[in-house]
KEVOSE-723635 format. One record per atom (N, C-alpha, C): x, y, z. Coordinates in steps of 0.05 Angstrom, whole numbers, plus 5000, padded with zeros to 4 digits. Example, Ala and Ser with C-alpha at 12.3 -4.5 7.8 and 13.67 -1.06 7.14 Angstrom:
REM residues 2
526448865156;524649105156;526449345156;525749555142;527349795143;525850015157;
END
This chain:
REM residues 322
533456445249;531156395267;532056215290;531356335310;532156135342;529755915345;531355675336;529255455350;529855345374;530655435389;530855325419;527855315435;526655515424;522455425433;522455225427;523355095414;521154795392;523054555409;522054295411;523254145420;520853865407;522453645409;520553375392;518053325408;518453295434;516153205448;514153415437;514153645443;511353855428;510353825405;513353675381;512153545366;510253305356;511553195383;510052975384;506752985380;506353195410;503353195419;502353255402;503353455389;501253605365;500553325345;502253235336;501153065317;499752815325;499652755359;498752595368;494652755369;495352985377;492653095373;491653125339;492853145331;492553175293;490352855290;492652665293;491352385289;489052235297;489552385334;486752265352;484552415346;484552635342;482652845334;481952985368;483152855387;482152895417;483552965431;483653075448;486353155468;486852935486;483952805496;483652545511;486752385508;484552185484;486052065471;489452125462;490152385451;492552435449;494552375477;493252495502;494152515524;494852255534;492352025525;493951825532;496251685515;495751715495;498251625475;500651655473;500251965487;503752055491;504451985524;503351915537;503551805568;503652005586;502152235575;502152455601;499152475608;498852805623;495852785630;495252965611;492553055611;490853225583;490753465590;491953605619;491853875615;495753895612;496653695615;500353785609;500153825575;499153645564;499353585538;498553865525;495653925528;494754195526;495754435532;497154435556;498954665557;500954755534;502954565537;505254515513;504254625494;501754465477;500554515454;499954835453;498554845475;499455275474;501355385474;503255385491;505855465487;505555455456;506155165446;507355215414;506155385406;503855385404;501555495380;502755855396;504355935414;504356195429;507356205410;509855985412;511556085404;511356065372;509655935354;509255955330;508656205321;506356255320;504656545323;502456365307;501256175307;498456115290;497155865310;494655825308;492955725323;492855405304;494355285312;494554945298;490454745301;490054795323;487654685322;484454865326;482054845318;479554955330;478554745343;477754795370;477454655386;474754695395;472854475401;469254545414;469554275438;467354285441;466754075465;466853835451;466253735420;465853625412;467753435396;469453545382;471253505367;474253745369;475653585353;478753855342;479353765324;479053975302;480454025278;482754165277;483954075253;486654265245;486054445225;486954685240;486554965224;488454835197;487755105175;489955095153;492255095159;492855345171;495855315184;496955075195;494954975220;496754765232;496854385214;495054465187;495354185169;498754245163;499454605154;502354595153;503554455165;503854595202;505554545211;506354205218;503254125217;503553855227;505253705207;503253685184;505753565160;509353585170;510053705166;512953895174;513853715191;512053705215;512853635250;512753225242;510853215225;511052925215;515152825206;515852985183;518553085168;519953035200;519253195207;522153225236;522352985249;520352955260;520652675269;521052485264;521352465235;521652265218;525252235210;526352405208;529452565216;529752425234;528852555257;530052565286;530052125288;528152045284;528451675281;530651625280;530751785256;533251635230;535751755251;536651945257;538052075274;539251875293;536551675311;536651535334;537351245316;537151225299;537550895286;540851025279;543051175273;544751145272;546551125297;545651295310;547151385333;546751065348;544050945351;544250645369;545350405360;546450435333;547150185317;549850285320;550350495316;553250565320;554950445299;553750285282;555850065259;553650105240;554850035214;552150005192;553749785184;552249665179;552549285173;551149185156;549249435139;547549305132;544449145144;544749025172;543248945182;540549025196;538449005178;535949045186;534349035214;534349235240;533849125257;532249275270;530349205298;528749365310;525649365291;524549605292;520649605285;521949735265;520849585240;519949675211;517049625202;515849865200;512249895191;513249855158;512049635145;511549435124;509249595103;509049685092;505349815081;505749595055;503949605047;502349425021;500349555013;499449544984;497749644975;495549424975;492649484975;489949374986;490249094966;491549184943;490748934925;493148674924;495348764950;496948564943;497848474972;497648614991;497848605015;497248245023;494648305027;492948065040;494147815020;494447904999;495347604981;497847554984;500047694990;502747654987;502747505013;503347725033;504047705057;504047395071;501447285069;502147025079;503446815064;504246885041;505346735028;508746755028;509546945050;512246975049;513247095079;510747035088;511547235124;514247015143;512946655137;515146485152;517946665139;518446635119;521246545101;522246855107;520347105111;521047315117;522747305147;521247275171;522547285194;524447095200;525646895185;527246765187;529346945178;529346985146;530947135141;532447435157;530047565166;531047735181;529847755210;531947565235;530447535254;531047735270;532647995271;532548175287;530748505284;528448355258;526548575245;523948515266;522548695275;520148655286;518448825267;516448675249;515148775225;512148855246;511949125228;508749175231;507549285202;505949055199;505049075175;502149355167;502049375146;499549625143;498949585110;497049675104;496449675077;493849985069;494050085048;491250195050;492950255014;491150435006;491150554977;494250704969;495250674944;496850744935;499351014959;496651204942;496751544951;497751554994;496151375005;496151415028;498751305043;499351045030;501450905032;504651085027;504651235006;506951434982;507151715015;504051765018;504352005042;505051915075;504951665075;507051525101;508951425108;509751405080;512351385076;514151585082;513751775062;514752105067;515352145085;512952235101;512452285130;513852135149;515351855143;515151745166;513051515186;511651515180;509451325184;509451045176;511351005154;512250755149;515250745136;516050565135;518950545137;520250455107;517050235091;518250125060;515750145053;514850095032;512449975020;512049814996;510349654998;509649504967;508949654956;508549624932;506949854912;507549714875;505149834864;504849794837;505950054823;508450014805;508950174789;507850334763;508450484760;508750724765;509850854784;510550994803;510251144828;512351464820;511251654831;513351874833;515051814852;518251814839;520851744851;521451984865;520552194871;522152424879;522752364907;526052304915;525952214948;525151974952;524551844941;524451504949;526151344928;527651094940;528750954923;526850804920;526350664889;525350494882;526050204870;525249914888;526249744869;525149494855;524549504832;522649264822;522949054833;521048874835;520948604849;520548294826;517548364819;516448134804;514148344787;513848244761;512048154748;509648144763;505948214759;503548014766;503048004744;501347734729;499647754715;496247824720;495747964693;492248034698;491247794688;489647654706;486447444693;484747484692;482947424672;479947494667;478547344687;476947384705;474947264712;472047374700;471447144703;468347154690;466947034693;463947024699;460946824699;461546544676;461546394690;461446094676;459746074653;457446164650;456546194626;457146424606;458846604613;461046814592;461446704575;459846894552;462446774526;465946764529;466646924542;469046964548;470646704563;468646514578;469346304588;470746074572;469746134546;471045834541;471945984508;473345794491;474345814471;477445934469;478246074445;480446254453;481646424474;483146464473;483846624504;483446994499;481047034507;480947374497;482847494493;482947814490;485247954483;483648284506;486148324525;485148514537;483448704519;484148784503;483749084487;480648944482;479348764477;477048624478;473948724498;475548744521;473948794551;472048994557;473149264543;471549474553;468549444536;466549434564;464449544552;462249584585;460049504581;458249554598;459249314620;459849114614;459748834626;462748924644;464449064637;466349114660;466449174683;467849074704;466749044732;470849214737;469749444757;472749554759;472349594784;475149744804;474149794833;474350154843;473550164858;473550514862;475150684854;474650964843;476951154843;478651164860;480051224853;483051254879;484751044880;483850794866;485150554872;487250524844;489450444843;491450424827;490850204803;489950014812;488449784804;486249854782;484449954791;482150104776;483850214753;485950414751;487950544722;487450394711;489550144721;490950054708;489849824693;487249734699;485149574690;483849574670;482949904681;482050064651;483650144628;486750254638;487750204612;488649994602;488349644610;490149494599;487149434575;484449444587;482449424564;481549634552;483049824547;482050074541;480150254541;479350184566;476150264575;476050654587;474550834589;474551024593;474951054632;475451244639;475251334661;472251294672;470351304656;468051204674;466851024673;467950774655;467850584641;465650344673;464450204668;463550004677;463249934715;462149824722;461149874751;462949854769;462949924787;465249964816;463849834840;466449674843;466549564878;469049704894;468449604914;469749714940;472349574947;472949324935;475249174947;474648904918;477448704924;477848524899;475648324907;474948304939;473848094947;470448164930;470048404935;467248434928;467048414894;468748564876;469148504848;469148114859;469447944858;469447674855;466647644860;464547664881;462647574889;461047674865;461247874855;459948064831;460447914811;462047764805;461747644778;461247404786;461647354804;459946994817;457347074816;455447334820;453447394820;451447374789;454147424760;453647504742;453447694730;454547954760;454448214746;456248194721;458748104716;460348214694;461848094697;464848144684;467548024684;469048314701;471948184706;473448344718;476148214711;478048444723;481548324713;481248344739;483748074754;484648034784;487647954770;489248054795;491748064797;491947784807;494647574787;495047344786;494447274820;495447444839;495747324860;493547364879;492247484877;488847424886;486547194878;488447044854;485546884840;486446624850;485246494869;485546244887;486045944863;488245804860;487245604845;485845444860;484145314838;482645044848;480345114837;478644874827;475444914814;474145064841;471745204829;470445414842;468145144847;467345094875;465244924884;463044944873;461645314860;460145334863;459245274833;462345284819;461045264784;460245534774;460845714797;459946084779;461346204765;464046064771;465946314759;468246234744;469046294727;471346204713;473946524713;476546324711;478846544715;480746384689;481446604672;483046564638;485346754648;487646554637;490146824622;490146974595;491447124597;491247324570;493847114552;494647004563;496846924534;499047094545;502647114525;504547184528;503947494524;502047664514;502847924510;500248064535;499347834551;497447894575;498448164584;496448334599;497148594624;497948424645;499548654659;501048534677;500748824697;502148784718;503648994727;505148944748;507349114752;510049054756;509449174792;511149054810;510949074843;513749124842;513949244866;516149464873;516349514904;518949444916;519149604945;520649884944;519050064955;520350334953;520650384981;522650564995;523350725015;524150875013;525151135042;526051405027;529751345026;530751564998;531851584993;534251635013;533651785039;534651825063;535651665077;533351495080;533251315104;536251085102;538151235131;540251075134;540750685132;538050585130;538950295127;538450245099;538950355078;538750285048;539350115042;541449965057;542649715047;541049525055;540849575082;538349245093;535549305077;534949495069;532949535049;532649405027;535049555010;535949404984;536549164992;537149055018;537548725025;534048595024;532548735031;529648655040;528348685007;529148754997;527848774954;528948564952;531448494957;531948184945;530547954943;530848064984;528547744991;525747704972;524547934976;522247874959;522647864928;524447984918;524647844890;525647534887;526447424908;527847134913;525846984919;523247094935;520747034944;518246994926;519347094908;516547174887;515046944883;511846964893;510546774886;510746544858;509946344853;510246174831;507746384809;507146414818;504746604799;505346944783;507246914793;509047184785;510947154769;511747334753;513947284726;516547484733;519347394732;520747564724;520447914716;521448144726;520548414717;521348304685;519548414659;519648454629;519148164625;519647944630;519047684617;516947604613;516447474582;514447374573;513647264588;510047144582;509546954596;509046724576;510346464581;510646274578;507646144569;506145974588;504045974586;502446094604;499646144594;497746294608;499146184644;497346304659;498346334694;495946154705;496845904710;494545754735;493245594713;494045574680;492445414661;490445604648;490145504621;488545744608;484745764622;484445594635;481645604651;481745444664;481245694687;480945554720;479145604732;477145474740;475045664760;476645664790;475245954795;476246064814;473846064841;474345994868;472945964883;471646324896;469446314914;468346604918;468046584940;
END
């Protein structure tokens, strides 16, 4: 098959129209005008043989076909980077350098990050980080693609094409309404948790699994929020209890007296954080250099990957602020 029709910039536009949903917008993104951009975009869709977008006054969608091609045109370009990061470095040294897009997942992002962004850019001062975060799934499909360069993530993950490398340990804490039985006495036992009073967060979220299976609660087990911040205000409210990841639950008495936060003890849920990238991607080493840091980084609230925990995390009862 002759690809001398196809060239990156066409790839570009297309996926710049994929993303904006506008030609407008695309047009300005890629720095041309909106009828050059549009042209091209015909041509392709002429030398392809399938119609990539339906287009109204209103909006543009991507046909079936062109969710193909775009995916694909995502892949190439994502090549073609990697292509330009060897050829400009001309040496591999190991050394991490230029824009690396950072992703984090929703539940660890916001909590990590400032707790290690100084000690990060010191360590690597020729990285210009752009950070991102969203849900597991979306994070795993930008990677792939190209759209981000490493990501945090909670294990589990399908390895196919990405290297993966453990970091730290989180521990799970109970939070709960100050007047909970769960508040005071012995230190519960996850397998304890499931019932009506469980407070979990939306489908799709990795967190939500893994929540439910550390209390063995069903797939449709107990009420749903939207984010960790709203699960907290919900049990400051008295809706229920919830598990929060060691590094979301703020130490220090809660002002308000609503809420209390317990460890599970040495055989507590946990779950394990991980930087993954693709398997491809020519700077593996400054990669595998950048898993270090953050395993060297690991918050005080985080355990060794497999190690017990010692004593409960933050004291066996802490109230937690909302």
């Amino acid at each position: 098959m002759n690809v001398s029709g196809l060239s990156l910039r066409d790839l570009e536009y297309v996926v710049a129209v994929a993303e904006e949903g506008h030609f407008g917008r695309a047009a300005e993104r890629c720095a041309v005008s909106q009828p050059t951009l549009s042209v091209q975009v015909r041509k392709l869709e002429e030398f392809l043989g399938v119609a990539l977008f339906e287009r109204s006054n209103r909006r543009v969608l991507l046909t079936p076909g062109g969710q193909a091609v775009v995916r694909q045109a995502r892949a190439v370009l994502a090549e073609a980077r990697a292509l330009l990061l060897v050829a400009r470095e001309g040496r591999d040294d190991g050394t991490l350098r230029g824009r690396l897009v950072l992703a984090a997942i929703q539940t660890l992002g916001p909590y990590l990050f400032p707790k290690v962004l100084r000690d990060l850019r010191e360590a690597f001062p020729h990285l210009a980080l752009a950070l991102s975060e969203g849900r597991t799934a979306e994070i795993l499909d930008a990677l792939r693609e190209g759209r981000a360069d490493a990501a945090l993530v909670s294990l589990p993950v399908p390895e196919t094409g990405l290297a993966v490398a453990p970091l730290f340990d989180e521990p799970f804490l109970l939070a709960c309404p100050a007047e909970h039985a769960f508040a005071a006495g012995p230190a519960p036992r996850a397998g304890d948790l499931a019932g009506t009073d469980l407070l979990l967060l939306d489908e799709g979220n990795c967190l939500r699994d893994q929540a439910a299976a550390a209390c063995g609660a069903g797939p449709a087990s107990g009420r749903h929020a939207t984010s960790l911040e709203t699960l907290r205000s919900m049990v400051a409210a008295g809706a229920g209890y919830t598990l929060l990841p060691a590094l979301a639950a703020p130490p220090g008495p809660d002002p308000t007296g609503l809420t209390v936060c317990r460890g599970f003890g040495p055989d507590g849920p946990r779950r394990t954080i991980a930087l993954a990238w693709r398997a491809s991607d020519p700077r593996a080493e400054g990669l595998a250099e950048l898993a270090g840091f953050f395993r060297r980084h690991a918050p005080h609230a985080t355990l060794p990957v497999g190690h017990p925990v010692a004593t409960a995390p933050r004291g066996d009862r802490t109230a937690i602020s909302v």
